[in-house]
C-alpha positions, -999 to +999 in steps of 0.1 A: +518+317-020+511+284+000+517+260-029+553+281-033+560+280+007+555+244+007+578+238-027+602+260-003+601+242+030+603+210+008+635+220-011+655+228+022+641+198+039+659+180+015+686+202+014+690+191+051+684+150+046+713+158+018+739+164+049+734+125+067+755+109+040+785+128+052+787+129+088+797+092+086+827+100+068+852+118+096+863+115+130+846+140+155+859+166+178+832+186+204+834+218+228+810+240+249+801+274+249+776+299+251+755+326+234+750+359+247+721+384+227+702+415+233+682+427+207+655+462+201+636+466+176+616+497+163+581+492+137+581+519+113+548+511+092+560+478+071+598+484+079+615+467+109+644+480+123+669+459+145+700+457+164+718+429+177+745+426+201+761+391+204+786+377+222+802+338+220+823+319+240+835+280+231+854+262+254+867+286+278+875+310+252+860+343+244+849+337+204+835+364+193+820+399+197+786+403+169+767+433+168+740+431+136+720+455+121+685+446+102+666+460+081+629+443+073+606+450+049+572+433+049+563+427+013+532+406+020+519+407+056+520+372+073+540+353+044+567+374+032+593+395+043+623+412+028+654+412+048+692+433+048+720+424+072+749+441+081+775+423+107+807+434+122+824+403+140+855+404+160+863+366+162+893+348+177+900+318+160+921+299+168+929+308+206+951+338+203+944+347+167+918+376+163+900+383+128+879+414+120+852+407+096+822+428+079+793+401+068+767+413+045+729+391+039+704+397+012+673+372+013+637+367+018+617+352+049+585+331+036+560+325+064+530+303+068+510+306+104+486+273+112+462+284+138+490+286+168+519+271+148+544+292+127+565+279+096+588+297+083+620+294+054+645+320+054+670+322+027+700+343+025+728+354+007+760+359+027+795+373+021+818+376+045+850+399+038+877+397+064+900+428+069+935+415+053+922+395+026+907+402-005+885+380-013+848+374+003+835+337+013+803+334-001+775+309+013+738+300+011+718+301+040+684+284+046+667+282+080+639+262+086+616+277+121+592+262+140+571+273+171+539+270+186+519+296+207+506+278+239+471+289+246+470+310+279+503+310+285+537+335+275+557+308+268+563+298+229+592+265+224+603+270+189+627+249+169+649+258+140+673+241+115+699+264+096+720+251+067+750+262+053+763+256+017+798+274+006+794+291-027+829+298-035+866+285-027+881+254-021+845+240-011+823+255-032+792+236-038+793+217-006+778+218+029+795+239+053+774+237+091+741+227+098+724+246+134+705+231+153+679+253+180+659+245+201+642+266+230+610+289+246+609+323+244+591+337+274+570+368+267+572+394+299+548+419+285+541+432+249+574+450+246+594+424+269+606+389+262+635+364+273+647+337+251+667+304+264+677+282+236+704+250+231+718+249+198+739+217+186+762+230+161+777+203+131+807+216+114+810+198+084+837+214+064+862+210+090+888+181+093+880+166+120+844+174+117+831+187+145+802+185+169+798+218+193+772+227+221+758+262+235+734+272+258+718+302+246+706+335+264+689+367+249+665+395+259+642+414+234+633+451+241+606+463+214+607+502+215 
């Protein structure tokens, strides 16, 4: 298992490194906006459930409306967990035009905890079917996490990379977005916490490319 999460974190290292060469190649464009979460979650044994409700804004636009449903499965305690998705987004893009989507994930969560510090590598499927159309966009997810307990203290800054590679369409087989987090999660008690993050977002598959910022808020209830 450590050899393998190692092979893991190495592969979408590179698969990170393998985005540089490209954001060279375009002109830039950049908004604001901000993130919006509250999330409860309910331990049943080695299943996890959790919902998500999300809202985005970028510029001075409302973006988008997320709730997401998870289901986790701990397959092997501290290194490796199953994971289900289910997302319904209600997303303007552009200004004035609104989209309803259903996204779907499939994947696996590797995890390796060093004394305070916890690695991770998610990997995901994802299709994304909007009402209208008839065909799904497909893409592969990775997200590298970070984070460090401090010792005495509720605080834990955490740091997190997610890439994005389409899988089918016009750019199938290339690099999509690449997020950016970083943050603290404050805990309040063992059932209470409050997260503040900043993620840089790079979207690469768009021309121009673009370069957006959001300042992130969310509160976790454990039931």
């Amino acid at each position: 298992m450590k050899r393998f999460f190692y092979q893991s974190i190495l592969t979408a290292t590179l698969l990170l490194a393998c985005t540089a060469p490209e954001a060279h190649a375009r002109e830039y464009s950049s908004q604001v906006g901000s993130l919006w979460n509250f999330t409860v979650s309910k331990q049943f044994g080695r299943v996890n459930l959790q919902l998500q409700q999300n809202v985005w804004t970028l510029g001075k636009y409302y973006e988008r409306y997320m709730p997401i449903f998870t289901v986790s499965y701990t397959a092997i305690p501290k290194y490796l967990k199953l994971n289900v998705l289910y997302y319904y987004m209600n997303q303007q893009t552009p200004p004035g035009t609104y989209k309803n989507r259903n996204r779907y994930h499939l994947g696996a969560t590797f995890s390796y905890p060093v004394n305070r510090w916890s690695m991770s590598l998610s990997s995901r499927f994802e299709s994304t079917y909007t009402v209208g159309t008839s065909k799904p966009v497909n893409k592969w997810r990775n997200k590298l996490l970070f984070s460090y307990a401090i010792p005495d203290s509720r605080w834990t800054p955490f740091f997190h990379a997610d890439i994005f590679l389409m899988l089918n369409g016009s750019h199938a087989g290339e690099f999509d977005r690449v997020w950016y987090d970083a943050g603290v999660e404050y805990r309040i008690d063992n059932k209470n916490a409050i997260e503040c993050k900043v993620r840089e977002e790079h979207l690469i598959s768009t021309a121009p490319q673009q370069l957006n910022t959001f300042i992130s808020f969310g509160y976790k209830l454990k039931l």
